[in-house]
N, C-alpha and C positions, 0 to 999 in steps of 0.2 A: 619848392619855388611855386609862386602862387602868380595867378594871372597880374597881378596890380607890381610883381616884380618884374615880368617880362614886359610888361608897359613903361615902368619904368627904365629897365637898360633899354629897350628899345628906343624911349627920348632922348637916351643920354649918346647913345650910338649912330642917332640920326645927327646929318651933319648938313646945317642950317646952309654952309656956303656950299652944297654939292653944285659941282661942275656940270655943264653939260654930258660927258661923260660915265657921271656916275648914277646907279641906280638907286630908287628907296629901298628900305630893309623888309624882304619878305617876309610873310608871315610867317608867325614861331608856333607849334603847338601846343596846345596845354591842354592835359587830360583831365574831361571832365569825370563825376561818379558813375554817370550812365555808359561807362566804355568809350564813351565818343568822343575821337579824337577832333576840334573845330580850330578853327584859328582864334589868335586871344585880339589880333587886331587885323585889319585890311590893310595892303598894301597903302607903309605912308606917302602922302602927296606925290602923285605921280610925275609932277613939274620937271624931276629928274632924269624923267627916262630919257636918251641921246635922242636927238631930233635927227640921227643916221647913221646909222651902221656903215656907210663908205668909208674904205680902207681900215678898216675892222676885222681884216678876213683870219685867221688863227688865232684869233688873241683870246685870252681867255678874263672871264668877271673872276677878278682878286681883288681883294681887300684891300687898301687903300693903305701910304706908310702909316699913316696917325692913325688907323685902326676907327675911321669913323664911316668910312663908306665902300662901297664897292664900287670899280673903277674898270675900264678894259688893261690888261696886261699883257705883254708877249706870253707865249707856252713854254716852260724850261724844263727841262728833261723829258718830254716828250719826243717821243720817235714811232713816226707813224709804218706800219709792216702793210703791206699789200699781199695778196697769194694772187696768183695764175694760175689757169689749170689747160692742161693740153693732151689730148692720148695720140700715141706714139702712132705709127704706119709701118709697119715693119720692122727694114732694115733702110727704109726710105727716112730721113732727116726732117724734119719738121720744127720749122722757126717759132720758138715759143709767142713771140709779139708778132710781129710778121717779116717779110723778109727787108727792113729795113733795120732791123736788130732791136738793140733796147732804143724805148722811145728817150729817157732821160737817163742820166749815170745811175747806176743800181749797186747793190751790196746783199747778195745772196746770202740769206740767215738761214733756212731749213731746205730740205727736197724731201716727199714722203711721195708713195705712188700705191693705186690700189689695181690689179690684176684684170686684167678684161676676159682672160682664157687659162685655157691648163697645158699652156706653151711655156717650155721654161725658157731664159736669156738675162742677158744682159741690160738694163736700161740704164744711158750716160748721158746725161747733163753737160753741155760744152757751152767755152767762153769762148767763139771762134774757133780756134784750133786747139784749145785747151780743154782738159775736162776737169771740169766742178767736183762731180761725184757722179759714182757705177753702182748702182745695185742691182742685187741679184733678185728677178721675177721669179719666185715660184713656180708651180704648176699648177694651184690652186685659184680658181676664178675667184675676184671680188677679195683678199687678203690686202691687208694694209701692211706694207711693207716703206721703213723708215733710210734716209741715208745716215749714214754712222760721221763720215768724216770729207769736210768740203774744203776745197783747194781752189786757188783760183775764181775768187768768187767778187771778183769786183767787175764790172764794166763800164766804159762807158758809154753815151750815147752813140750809139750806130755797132756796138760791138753784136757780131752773131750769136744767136743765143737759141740752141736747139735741143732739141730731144732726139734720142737715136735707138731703136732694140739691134741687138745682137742677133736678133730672131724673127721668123713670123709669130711672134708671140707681143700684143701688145696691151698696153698698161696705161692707166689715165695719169700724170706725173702733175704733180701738186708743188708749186714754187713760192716759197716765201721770201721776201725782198725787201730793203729799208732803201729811201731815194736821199 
């Protein structure tokens, strides 16, 4: 494909009634002999770009149904994961968000924790009076140790949500979550 090809699908793909919504077709590259990668055209007629981004906020530039422009769309199968990170205090309890619990409903996906000493114990993850998952701390400082199997892993807004050692032995405990 030669530069006067991608000029031409580019005419053919620009779409003369774009909406305010939709954007012109970014530049395509074409390789020239000397290695260097340029664009074959500039950004066409900018007259398209949205005159506002308000109420915009998630949506993602998809291609448009007739396949002539790009448009804002909702995200679809996207699932945004967040981590926390919290180190333990003993056998003292410690509110992973603060002690108003989870700020929004949550869905705990992973727990992995890495060792601060060469204490061994227990470290548990709880939904309020429930517990998530326990894993076992080593004795080894600084080991990244994984949880195997979580239970009880939904919450909602305002539920407690802590960390606990079985020990004077503690550990930084790393939370992963989908809202």
């Amino acid at each position: 494909m030669d530069e006067q090809d991608i000029r031409r699908i580019a005419k053919q793909v620009y779409d003369e009634q774009a909406t305010s919504d939709q954007f012109a077709v970014p530049a395509v590259p074409v390789h020239y002999h000397n290695n260097i990668d340029a664009p074959a055209f500039p950004f066409l007629n900018l007259r398209d770009v949205p005159k506002s981004y308000y109420l915009k906020a998630n949506k993602a530039v998809v291609v448009n149904e007739t396949e002539t422009g790009l448009t804002f769309g909702a995200l679809v199968g996207v699932t945004n994961y967040y981590t926390v990170a919290k180190t333990t205090n003993g056998t003292t309890a410690v509110d992973v968000f603060d002690s108003a619990g989870a700020p929004y409903p949550i869905v705990v996906t992973g727990v992995f924790l890495v060792s601060q000493d060469t204490t061994a114990g227990n470290i548990t993850l709880k939904q309020a009076a429930n517990t998530v998952v326990t894993i076992a701390k080593g004795t080894v400082s600084g080991t990244l140790v994984g949880g195997v199997s979580l239970a009880n892993t939904t919450y909602a807004q305002g539920d407690a949500c802590t960390i606990v050692s079985s020990s004077a032995g503690n550990a930084t405990v790393f939370i992963t979550f989908t809202t």
